[in-house]
C-alpha positions in Angstrom: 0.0 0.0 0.0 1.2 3.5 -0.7 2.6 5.5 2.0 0.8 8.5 -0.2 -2.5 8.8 -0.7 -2.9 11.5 -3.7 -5.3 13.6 -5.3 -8.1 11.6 -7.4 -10.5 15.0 -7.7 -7.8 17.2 -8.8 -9.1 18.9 -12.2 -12.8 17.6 -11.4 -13.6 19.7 -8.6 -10.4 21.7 -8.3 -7.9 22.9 -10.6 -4.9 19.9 -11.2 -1.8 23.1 -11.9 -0.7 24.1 -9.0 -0.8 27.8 -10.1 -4.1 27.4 -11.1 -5.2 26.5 -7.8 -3.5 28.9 -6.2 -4.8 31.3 -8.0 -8.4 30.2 -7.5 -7.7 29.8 -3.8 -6.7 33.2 -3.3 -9.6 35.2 -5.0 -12.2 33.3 -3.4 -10.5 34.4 0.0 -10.1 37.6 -1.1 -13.6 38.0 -2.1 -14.6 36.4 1.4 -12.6 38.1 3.8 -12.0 37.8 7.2 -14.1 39.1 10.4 -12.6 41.0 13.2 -12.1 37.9 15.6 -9.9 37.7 18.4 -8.8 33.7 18.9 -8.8 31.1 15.1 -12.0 28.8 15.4 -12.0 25.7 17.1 -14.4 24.3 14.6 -15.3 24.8 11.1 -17.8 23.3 9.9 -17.4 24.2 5.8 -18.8 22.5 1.8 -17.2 20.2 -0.3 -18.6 20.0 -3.6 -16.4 21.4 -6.7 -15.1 24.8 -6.4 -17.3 26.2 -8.7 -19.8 25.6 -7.2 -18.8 25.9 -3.5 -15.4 27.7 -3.3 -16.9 31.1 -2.5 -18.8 29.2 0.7 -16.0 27.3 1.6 -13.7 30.4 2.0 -15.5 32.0 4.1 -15.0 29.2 7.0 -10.9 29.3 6.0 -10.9 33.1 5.8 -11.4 33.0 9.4 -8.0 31.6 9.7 -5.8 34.5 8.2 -5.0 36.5 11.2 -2.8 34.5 12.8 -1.4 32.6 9.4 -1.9 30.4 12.5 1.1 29.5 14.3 -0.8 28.0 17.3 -2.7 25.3 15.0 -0.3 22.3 14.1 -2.7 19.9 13.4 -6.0 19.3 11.7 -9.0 17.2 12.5 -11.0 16.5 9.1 -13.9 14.3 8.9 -16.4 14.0 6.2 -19.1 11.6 5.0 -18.2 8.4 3.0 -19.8 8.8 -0.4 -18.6 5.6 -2.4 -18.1 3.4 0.6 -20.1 1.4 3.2 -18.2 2.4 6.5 -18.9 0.9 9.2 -17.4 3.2 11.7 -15.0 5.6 11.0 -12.3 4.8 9.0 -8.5 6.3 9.1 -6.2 5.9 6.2 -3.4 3.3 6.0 -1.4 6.0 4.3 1.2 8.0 5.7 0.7 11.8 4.1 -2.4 13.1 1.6 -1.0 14.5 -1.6 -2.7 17.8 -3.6 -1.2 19.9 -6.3 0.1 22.4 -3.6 1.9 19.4 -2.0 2.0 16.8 0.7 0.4 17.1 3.8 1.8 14.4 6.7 -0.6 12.9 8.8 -0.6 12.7 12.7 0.6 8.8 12.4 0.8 9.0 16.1 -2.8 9.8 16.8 -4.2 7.3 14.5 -2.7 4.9 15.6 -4.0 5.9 19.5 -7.9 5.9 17.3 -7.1 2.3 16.7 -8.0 1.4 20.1 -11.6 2.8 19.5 -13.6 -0.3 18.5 -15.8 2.4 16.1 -12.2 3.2 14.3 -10.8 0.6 11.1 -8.3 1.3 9.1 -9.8 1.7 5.4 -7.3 2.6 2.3 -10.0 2.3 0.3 -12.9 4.3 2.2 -10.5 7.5 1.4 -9.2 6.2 -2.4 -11.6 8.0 -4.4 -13.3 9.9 -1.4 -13.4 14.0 -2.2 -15.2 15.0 0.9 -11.6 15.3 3.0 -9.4 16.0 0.0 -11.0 19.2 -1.4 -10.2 20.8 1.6 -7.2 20.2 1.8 -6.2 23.2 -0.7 -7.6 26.1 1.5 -6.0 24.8 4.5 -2.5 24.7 3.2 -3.0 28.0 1.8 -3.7 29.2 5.1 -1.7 27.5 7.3 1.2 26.0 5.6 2.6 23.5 7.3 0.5 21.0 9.6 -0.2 17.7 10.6 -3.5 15.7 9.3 -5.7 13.4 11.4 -8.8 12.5 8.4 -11.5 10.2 9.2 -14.5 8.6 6.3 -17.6 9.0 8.6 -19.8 6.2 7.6 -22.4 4.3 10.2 -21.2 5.7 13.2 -23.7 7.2 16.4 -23.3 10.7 17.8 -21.2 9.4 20.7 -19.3 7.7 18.8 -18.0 10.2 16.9 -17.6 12.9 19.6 -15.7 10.0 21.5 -12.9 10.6 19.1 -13.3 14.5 18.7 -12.8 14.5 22.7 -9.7 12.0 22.2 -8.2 14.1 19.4 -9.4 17.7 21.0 -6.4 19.0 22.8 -5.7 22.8 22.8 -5.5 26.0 20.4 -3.2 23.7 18.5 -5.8 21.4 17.3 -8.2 22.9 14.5 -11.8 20.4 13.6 -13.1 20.9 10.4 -16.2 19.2 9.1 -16.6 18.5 5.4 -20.6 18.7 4.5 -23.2 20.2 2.3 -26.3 20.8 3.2 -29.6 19.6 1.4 -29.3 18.0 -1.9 -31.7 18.1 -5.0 -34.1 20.1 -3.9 -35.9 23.3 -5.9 -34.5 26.4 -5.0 -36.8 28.1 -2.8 -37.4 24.5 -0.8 -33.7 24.1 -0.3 -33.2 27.6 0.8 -36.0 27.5 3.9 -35.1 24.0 4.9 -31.1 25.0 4.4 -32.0 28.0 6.8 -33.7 25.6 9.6 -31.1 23.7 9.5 -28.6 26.3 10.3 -30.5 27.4 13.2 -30.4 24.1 14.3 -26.3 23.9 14.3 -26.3 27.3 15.5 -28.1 25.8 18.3 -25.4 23.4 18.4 -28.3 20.5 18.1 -26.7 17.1 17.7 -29.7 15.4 15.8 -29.5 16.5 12.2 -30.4 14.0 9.5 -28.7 13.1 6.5 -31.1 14.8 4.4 -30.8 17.6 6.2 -26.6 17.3 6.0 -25.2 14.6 3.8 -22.4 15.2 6.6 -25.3 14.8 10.0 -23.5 11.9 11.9 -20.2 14.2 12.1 -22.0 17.4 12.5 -23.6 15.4 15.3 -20.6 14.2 17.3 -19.2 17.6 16.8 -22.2 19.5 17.9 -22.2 17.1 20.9 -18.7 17.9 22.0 -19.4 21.8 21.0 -21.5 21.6 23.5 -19.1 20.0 26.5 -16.9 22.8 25.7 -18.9 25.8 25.6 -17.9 27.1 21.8 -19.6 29.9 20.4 -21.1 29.3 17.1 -21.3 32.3 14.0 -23.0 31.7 10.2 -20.4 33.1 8.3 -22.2 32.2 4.7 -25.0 30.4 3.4 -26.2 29.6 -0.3 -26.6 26.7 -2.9 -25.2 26.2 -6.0 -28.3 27.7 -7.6 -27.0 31.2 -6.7 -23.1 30.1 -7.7 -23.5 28.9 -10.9 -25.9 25.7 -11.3 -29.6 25.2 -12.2 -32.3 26.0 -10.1 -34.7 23.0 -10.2 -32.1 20.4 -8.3 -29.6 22.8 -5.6 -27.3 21.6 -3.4 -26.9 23.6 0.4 -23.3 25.4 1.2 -23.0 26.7 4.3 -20.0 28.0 6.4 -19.6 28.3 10.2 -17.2 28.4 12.7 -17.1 27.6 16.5 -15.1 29.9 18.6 -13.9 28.9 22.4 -14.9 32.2 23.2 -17.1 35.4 22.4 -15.4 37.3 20.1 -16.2 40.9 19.5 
């Protein structure tokens, strides 16, 4: 098995030249900004369909990591829902680093392999081989933060408490950023998706823990992370919400973006 899992979406739902991307990257956080915050997120919760359609969304979650160009986060906790495999669990890679057109991200071999106690944790090469629910988000975040370490878990068929038992495991301090890869509802005509995309927000804002997968094709992690949100007191803001109806698509069948972040304390 590889010691490298690489890019499979790359010029599908990103540019494959790494100028290109870069390039890409950059306007859509210039054109998002960043708010007047204090302390980076704790959480992001952020979309993960192709950049055309949800780059704009996306990078307002990331923008919120500019400030600092973060040297107090080191590592990053991605999960995301399995799309072309049954998981049964949560599954961790078997490779060693994730590979992008802006280069290789190393994982955090010594916190997976403390997961692999966790009887809801396998090791799954394949649940991340052709999975883009991780991997397109791995572009923003090296733009942001450069170097960092990588801890991605496939969500499958896994309970609330399940997941947020490997959030707490994994939470540590200010060094430790989560992100959650999900969009919101899929298929839907315009004007449906946008009321029942707006509920939903109010219901993570909320920091409820018992979305629905046709609320969030990501609910079970948005669940566990809402859950452990919760232990910890974070501070939820909506930094952007639309569908790809309003960023370039159709609008008889949308898919939800949204973008929020979690903040260990009030900012101003």
């Amino acid at each position: 098995m590889s010691a490298v899992r690489h890019a499979v979406v790359d010029g599908m739902f990103y540019p494959a030249a790494r100028g290109a991307l870069q390039g890409l990257v950059a306007k859509y956080l210039a054109g998002a900004g960043g708010d007047d915050v204090r302390s980076p997120p704790k959480l992001l919760i952020t979309p993960h369909a192709g950049y055309e359609y949800c780059g704009a969304v996306a990078a307002h979650a990331y923008a919120q990591l500019e400030r600092q160009r973060h040297p107090t986060i080191s590592r990053v906790v991605l999960l995301g829902p399995a799309h072309r495999v049954v998981v049964p669990g949560l599954a961790a890679p078997e490779a060693e680093a994730f590979e992008t057109p802006l280069g290789l991200v190393a994982l955090d071999v010594a916190a997976l392999a403390m997961l692999d106690k966790l009887p809801q944790i396998l090791r799954s090469a394949r649940a991340h081989e052709r999975e883009h629910s991780l991997e397109v988000q791995l572009p923003f975040l090296q733009t942001q933060l450069g170097s960092f370490t990588l801890v991605p878990l496939v969500v499958g068929d896994a309970s609330t408490e399940a997941v947020a038992q490997v959030l707490e495991q994994l939470w540590d301090g200010s060094e430790t950023l989560v992100v959650i890869s999900s969009d919101l509802s899929h298929y839907l005509p315009y004007e449906q998706a946008r009321a029942i995309d707006r509920a939903t927000v109010q219901r993570i804002l909320k920091l409820d823990a018992d979305l629905t997968m046709h609320e969030a094709c990501g609910a079970a992690a948005i669940n566990g992370a809402m859950l452990v949100a919760r232990r910890h007191d974070l501070v939820p803001r909506l930094l952007d919400l639309h569908n790809s109806g309003d960023t370039g698509g159709g609008r008889d069948r949308v898919v939800g973006y949204g973008a929020l972040a979690f903040f260990e304390e009030r900012q101003g």
